[in-house]
GUFIFI-905323 format. One line per 3 residues: number of its first residue (from 1); their letters; for each residue x, y, z of C-alpha. Coordinates in steps of 0.05 Angstrom, whole numbers, plus 5000, padded with zeros to 4 digits. Example, Ala and Ser with C-alpha at 12.3 -4.5 7.8 and 13.67 -1.06 7.14 Angstrom:
2
1	as	5246:4910:5156  5273:4979:5143
# end
This chain:
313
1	xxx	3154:5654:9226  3176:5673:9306  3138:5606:9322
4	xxx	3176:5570:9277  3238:5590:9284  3234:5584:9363
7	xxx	3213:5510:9351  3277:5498:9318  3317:5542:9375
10	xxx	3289:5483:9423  3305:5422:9385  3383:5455:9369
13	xxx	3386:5463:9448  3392:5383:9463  3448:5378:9401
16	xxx	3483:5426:9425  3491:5394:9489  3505:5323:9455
19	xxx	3555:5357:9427  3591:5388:9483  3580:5335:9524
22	xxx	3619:5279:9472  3672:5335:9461  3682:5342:9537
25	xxx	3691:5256:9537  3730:5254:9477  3772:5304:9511
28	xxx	3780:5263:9575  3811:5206:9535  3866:5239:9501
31	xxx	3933:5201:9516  3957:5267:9561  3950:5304:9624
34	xxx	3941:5379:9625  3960:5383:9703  4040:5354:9671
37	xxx	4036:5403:9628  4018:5471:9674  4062:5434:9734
40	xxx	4143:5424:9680  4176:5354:9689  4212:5381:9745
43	xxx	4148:5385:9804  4115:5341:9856  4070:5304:9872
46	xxx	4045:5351:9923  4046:5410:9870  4023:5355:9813
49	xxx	3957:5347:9869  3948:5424:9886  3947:5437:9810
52	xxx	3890:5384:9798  3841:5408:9856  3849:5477:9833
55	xxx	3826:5447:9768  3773:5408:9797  3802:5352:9755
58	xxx	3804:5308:9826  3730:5301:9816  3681:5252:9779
61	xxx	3672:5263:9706  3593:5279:9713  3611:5341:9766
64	xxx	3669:5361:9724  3618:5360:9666  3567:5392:9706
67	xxx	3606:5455:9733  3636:5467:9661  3556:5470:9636
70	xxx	3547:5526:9689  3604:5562:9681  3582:5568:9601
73	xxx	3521:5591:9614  3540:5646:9654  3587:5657:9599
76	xxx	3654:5636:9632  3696:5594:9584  3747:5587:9624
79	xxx	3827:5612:9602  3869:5576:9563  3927:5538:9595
82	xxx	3979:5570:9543  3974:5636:9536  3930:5647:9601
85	xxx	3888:5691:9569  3809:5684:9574  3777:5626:9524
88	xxx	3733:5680:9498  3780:5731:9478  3816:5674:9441
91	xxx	3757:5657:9405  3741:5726:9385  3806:5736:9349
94	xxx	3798:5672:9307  3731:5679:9284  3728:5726:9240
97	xxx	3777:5700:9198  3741:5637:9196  3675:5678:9177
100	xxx	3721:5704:9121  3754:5645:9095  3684:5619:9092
103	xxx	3640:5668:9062  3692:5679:9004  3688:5604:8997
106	xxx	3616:5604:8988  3614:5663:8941  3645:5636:8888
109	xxx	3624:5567:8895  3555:5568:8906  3542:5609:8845
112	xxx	3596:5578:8810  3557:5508:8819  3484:5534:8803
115	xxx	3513:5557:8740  3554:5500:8710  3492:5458:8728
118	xxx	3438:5498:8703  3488:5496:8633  3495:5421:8642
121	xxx	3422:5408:8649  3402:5456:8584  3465:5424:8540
124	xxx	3437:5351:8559  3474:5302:8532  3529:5345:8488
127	xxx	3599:5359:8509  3581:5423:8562  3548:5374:8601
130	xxx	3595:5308:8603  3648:5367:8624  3614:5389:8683
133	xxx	3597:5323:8710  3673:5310:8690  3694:5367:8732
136	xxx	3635:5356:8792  3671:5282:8806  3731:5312:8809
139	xxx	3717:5361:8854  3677:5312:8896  3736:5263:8896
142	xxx	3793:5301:8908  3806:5319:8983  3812:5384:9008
145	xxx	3883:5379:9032  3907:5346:8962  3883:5406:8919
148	xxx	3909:5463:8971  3982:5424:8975  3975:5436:8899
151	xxx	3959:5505:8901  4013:5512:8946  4061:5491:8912
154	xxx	4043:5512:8840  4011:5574:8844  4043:5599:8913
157	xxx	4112:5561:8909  4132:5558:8837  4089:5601:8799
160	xxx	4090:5648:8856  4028:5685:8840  3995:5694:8904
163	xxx	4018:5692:8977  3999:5624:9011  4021:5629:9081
166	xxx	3983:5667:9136  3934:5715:9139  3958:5784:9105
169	xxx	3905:5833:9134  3829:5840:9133  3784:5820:9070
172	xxx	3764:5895:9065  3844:5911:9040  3877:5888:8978
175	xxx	3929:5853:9011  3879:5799:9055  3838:5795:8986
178	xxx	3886:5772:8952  3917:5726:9012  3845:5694:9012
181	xxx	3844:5673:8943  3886:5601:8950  3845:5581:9012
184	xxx	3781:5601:8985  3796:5565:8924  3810:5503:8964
187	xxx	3756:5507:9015  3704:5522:8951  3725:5465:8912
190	xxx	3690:5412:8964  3624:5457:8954  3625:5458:8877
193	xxx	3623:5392:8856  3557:5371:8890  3520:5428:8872
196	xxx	3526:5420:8805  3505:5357:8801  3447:5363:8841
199	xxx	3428:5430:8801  3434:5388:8743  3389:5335:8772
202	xxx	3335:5380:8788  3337:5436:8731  3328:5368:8675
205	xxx	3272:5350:8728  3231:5413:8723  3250:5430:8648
208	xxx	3203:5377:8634  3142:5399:8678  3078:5415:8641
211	xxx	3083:5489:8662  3154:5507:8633  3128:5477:8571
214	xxx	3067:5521:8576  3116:5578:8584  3153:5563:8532
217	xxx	3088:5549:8478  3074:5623:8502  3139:5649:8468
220	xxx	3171:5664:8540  3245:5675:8533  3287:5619:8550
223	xxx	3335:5650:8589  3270:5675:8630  3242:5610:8636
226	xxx	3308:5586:8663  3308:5635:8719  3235:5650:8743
229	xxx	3209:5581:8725  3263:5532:8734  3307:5558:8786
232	xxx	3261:5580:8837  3225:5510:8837  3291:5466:8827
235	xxx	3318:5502:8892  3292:5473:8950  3337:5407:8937
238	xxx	3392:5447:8922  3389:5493:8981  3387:5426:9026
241	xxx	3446:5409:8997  3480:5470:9001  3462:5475:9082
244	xxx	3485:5417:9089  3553:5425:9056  3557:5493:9080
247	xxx	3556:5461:9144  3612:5409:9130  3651:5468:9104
250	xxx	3669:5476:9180  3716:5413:9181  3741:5431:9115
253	xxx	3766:5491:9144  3798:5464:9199  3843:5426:9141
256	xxx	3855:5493:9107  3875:5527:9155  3920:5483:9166
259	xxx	3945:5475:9111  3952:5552:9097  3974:5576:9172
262	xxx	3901:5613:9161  3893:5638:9240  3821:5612:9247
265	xxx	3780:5576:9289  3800:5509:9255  3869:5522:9270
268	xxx	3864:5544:9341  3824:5477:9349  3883:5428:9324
271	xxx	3930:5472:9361  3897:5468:9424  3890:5395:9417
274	xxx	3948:5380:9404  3985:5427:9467  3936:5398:9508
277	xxx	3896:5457:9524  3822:5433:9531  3791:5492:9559
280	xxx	3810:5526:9494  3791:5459:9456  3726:5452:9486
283	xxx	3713:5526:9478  3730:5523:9397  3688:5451:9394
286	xxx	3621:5490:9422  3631:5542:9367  3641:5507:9317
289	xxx	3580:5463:9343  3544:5529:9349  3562:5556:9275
292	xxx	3540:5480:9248  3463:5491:9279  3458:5562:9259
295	xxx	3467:5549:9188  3416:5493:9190  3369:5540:9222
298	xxx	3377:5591:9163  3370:5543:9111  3305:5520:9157
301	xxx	3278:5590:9152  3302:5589:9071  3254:5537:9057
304	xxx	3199:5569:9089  3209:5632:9036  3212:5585:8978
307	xxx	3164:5542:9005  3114:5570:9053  3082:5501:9058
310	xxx	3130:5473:9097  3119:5515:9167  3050:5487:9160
313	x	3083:5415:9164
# end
């Protein structure tokens, strides 16, 4: 297992730096110029030039690149341009309510989908199951932002059942449980959808394998069949998919936070875009980078537990 998962540490390390190296270019091209904005209208040239050595902005791309791989591995992220504060402090206060907004996202959504598919697949072909492949199209169609602007302003706004604006407190009180509900309602709904269908897709798959009907011929319980028989076998497929939206859960978030002033790491990225403050961007891009290969190194190791036959592969 500590071979295996090592072999996938080394082929994450050359993505990662892909990564930060087309965030650190994509950077470069934005239509803006951090040295205007540390320097005010008002300064010149000479202060305009003092301000970019200091920066080491006055040298090629590939050095600039270079010195800002060093300085992360020794761990220096640099400080924002903002708030002057280090890059690393910054991050640590917007992570964990990323880590929340996510996890509650995934709690109610991953089971949530294993169950309305597993339903479809047994009630092939009656009403249950054109429902839930109703509702899964829906949920797959519908962007992120349209459904929270709805929440918003039905359940929030008019209705005003739960708080959507901002981050009350922690998930362990009552008041930042219940301010997680409308984003984690919103983030979950891009997760649903697919796994229902493809739990559906796999559970009719396996229901008609020779040994379910062996267990069933034995007078096994249904409901037993379903779970130790079906489940366990139909979830390799399933737990790819669920990686890999986990995964894409990431850039959802950055739209949810958005949209619900949720102080997290998707939000400190469009913010530091957009006031021009790329050590803080480039320091949110390489975490979320980082968060993107660790999931797809759990699911990795998943398969292994459900599959041993694939660290033989």
């Amino acid at each position: 297992m500590a071979t295996y998962v090592l072999q996938r540490l080394l082929i994450s390390i050359p993505v990662l730096l892909g990564v930060l190296l087309i965030g650190f270019l994509l950077l470069q091209v934005v239509p803006s110029d951090p040295v205007e904005l540390l320097a005010g209208p008002e300064a010149t040239q000479e202060v305009r030039d003092s301000i970019r050595k200091d920066l080491g902005l006055d040298r090629p791309l590939y050095v600039q690149f270079g010195s800002y791989l060093v300085r992360v591995l020794q761990g220096d992220l640099g400080r924002s341009l903002i708030s002057n504060r280090s890059v690393a402090e910054e991050l640590w206060l917007a992570i964990p309510p990323t880590v929340e907004l996510t996890f509650m996202a995934m709690l109610w959504a991953i089971p949530g989908g294993l169950a309305l598919g597993t339903w479809a697949a047994i009630r092939r072909g009656q009403w249950v199951d054109r429902l839930v492949m109703a509702l899964s199209v829906t949920g797959i169609s519908v962007p992120v932002f349209f459904l929270g602007l709805m929440l918003i302003r039905y359940v929030g706004f008019e209705w005003q059942a739960l708080p959507f604006v901002g981050r009350p407190g922690p998930l362990y009180t009552w008041e930042g449980l219940v301010g997680i509900i409308l984003p984690a309602i919103t983030l979950g709904g891009v997760l649903v959808g697919p796994i229902a269908r493809m739990t559906r897709t796999t559970t009719l798959e396996v229901l008609r394998a020779d040994y379910v009907r062996t267990a069933r011929a034995k007078g096994v319980r249904e409901g037993r069949v379903v779970l130790a028989h079906v489940l366990r076998t139909a979830l390799i497929p399933i737990v790819t998919l669920i990686g890999l939206q986990a995964a894409f859960l990431l850039g959802g978030a950055v739209v949810t936070e958005t949209l619900f002033a949720w102080p997290g790491l998707g939000q400190l990225a469009v913010g530091a875009i957009l006031s021009r403050d790329f050590p803080l961007a480039q320091g949110a891009i390489m975490i979320l980078a980082l968060a993107f290969i660790l999931i797809n190194l759990s699911v990795d190791v998943l398969y292994t537990r459900l599959d041993p036959r694939v660290r033989r592969r």
